[in-house]
C-alpha positions, -999 to +999 in steps of 0.1 A: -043+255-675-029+242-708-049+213-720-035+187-743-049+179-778-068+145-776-045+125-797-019+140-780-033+127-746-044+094-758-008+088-765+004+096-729-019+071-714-023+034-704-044+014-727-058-017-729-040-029-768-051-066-764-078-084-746-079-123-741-101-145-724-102-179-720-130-198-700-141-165-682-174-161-675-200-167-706-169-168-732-149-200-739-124-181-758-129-145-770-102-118-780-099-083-789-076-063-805-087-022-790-072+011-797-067+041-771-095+066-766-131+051-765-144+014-773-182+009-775-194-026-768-232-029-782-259-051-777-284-067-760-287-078-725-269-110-716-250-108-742-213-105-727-208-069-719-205-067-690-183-093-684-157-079-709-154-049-683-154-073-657-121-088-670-104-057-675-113-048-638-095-073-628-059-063-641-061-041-612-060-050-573-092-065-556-122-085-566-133-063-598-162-043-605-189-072-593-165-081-557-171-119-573-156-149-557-128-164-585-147-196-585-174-173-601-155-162-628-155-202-648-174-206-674-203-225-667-206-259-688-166-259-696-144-284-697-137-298-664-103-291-659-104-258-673-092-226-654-102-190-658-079-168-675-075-128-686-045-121-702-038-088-718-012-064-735-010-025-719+003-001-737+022+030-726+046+057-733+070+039-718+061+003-739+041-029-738+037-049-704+018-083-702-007-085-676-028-119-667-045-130-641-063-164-636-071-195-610-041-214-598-046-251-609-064-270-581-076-245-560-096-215-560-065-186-554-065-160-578-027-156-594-011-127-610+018-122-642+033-091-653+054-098-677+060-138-672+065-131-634+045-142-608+035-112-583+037-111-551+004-095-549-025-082-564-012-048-554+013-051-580-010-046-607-011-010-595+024-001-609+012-010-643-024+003-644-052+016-629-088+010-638-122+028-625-154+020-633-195+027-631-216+005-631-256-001-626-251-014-594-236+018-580-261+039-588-271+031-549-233+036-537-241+068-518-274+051-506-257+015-493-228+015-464-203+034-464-177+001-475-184+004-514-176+042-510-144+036-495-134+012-518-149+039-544-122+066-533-097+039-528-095+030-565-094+067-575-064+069-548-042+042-568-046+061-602-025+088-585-005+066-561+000+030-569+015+025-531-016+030-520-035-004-531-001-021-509-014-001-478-044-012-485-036-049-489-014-048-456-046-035-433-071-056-444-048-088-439-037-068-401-073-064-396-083-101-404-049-111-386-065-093-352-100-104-354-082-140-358-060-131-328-090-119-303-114-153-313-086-181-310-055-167-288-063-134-270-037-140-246-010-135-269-002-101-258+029-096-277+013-107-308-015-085-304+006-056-301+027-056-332-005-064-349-022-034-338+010-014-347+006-026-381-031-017-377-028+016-367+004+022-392-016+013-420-047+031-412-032+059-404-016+061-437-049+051-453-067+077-439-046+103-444-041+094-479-079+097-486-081+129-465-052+147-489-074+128-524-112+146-512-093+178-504-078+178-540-108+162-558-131+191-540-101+215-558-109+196-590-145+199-587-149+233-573-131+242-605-146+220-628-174+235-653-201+224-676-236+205-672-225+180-647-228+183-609-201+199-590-202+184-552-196+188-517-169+157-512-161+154-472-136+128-456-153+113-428-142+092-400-126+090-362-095+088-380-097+112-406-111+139-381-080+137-361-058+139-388-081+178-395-060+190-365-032+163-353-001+148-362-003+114-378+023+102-356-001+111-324-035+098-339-012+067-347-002+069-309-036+077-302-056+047-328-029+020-309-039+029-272-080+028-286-075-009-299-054-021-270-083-009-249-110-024-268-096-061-269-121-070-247-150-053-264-143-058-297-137-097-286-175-094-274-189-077-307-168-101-328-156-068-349-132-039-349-149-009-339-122+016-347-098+021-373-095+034-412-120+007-423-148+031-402-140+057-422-164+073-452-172+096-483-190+119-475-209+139-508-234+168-512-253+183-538-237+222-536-267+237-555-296+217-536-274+217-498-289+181-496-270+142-492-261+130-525-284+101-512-313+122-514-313+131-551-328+112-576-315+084-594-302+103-621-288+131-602-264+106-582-256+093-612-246+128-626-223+133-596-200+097-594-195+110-634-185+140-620-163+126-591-146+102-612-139+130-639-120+152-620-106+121-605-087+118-639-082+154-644-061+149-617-040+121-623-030+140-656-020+166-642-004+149-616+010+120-637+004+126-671-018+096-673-053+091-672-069+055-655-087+032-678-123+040-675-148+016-675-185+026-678-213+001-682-244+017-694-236+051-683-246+070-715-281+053-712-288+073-678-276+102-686-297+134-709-284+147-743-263+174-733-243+159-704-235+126-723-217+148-750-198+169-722-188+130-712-180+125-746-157+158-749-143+154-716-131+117-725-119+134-757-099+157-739-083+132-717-074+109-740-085+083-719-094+046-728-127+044-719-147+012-727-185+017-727-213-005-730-254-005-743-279-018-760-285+010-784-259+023-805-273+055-810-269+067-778-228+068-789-240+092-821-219+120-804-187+101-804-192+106-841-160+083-862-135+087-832-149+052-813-146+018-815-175-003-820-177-037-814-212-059-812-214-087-788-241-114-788-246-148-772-208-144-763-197-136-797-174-104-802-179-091-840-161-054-850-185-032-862 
């Protein structure tokens, strides 16, 4: 398959142009101007880094790369009627769009603007951009529940289909919306049902939209080559094993019977038991026929590089456009000769990709092609 030339691809893809902050986290005001392909952010710990990759998380649906609470997000010490705000200007082939999101004055809900219009949702970030990230804390994502991988796969869902992060949006709130419905009014029959129907017409399409993204990504990885891992991925779930061999309109059929006739017991356990929020990412090392969760640190490391690479293989081929990678200390746990093939394979993309450590020589390999910047004590300087 033809690949493009890097500055070819970097100008088919969604960038970050303009960054601003105002009373986010450790910075009171901080802004900064970035170009596409990579953007290194050195220096030491504590300094800010992270929370510059926290921001641009954010311009896409959910909670961003930490799951934080908004009220975490002000700046300790500031003013007191001060509100959190990240603002920024995303470039594209097909223009400029301004992003921001921010606390509403007075309360703690999280608002949205694209292009001086409130949106309806966070969902509707998805339309313009979509983000993925690594971060130390995942480094235990195939170790932990299986929540943070489904999140994991759902993120790399929306840089192929933005619709998706709606779907998502509507099942959680039907979800909350029944668990709501069985502790306060479980007589209301009538309600119950077209909840579940939302229920099970969501998760249906939630599963079957992760069941179709492993099957592809295990095409993308299967032909993927190089020093990085290339593993087993596996949808797994009571859902997404029905879906292997039945219609989604019957395991729909099938998912609204199961919660009807779990009211009861799900009442009792205080929890749905069934449904697309069971379901679960499944990954093996090919070469060692062993869980992901039973390599070594660095190994599982190796592999969500791997995953979320040929997660943006696909969405150029699929859409021409790469998702905005964000990759906090990444280069630090990875050996000499696969942190170049990151390198190269960024390169090749085109993709904005933000990275962040405390030693700048770890980015030698990106040679005069990256942006430096140095933060310290919440001070951005360009280097």
């Amino acid at each position: 398959m033809h690949r493009p030339a890097a500055h070819d691809a970097a100008r088919a893809n969604i960038s970050v142009a303009r960054l601003t902050l105002t009373e986010f986290r450790c910075y009171a005001y901080a802004r900064i101007e970035a170009k596409p392909g990579v953007i290194v952010l050195t220096g030491p710990n504590g300094a800010g880094k992270t929370n510059l990759l926290e921001a641009i998380s954010l311009l896409s649906p959910g909670r961003g790369l930490r799951s934080a609470r908004s009220a975490d997000f002000q700046r300790l010490n500031g003013p007191a009627d001060a509100v959190w705000g990240v603002a920024a200007t995303i470039a594209s082939p097909d223009g400029e769009a301004l992003v921001g999101t921010g606390r509403e004055d007075g309360s703690e809900r999280r608002v949205i603007q694209i292009d001086g219009k409130a949106g309806k949702s966070q969902a509707a970030l998805a339309d313009v951009l979509s983000v993925v990230w690594l971060t130390p804390h995942m480094d235990r994502l195939f170790v932990e529940g299986a929540k943070g991988r489904r999140r994991f796969l759902d993120r790399l869902i929306f840089g192929l289909d933005p619709a998706h992060a709606g779907r998502v949006t509507r099942h959680d709130t039907a979800l909350r919306q029944r668990a709501k419905l069985l502790a306060e009014r479980p007589g209301e029959t009538a309600w119950l049902d077209a909840v579940e129907a939302e229920l099970a017409a969501t998760g249906v399409a939630l599963a079957a939209a992760r069941v179709d993204m492993v099957a592809r990504l295990a095409r993308a990885l299967d032909a993927a080559t190089g020093p990085f891992p290339r593993p087993v991925v596996e949808a797994e779930g009571p859902l997404e094993a029905r879906l292997m061999s039945e219609p989604a309109l019957a395991v729909e059929d099938w998912l609204k019977g199961t919660l009807a006739r779990n009211r009861s017991g799900d009442t009792a356990h205080g929890e749905t038991r069934v449904g697309a929020h069971r379901g679960d990412l499944a990954v093996t090392h090919r070469e060692k026929s062993v869980p992901a969760a039973l390599t070594s640190t660095g190994e599982q490391k190796a592999i969500l590089v791997a995953i979320v690479l040929a997660a943006a293989r696909l969405a150029m081929a699929e859409r021409g456009r790469t998702p905005i990678l964000l990759l906090d200390e990444v280069a630090a746990h990875l050996d000499g000769t696969r942190r170049q093939a990151l390198y190269q394979e960024i390169a090749a993309l085109g993709a904005q990709a933000w990275m962040t450590g405390t030693d700048r020589s770890l980015f030698e390999g990106l040679g005069d092609t990256a942006q430096h910047f140095t933060i310290r004590d919440a001070r951005i300087a360009l280097a």
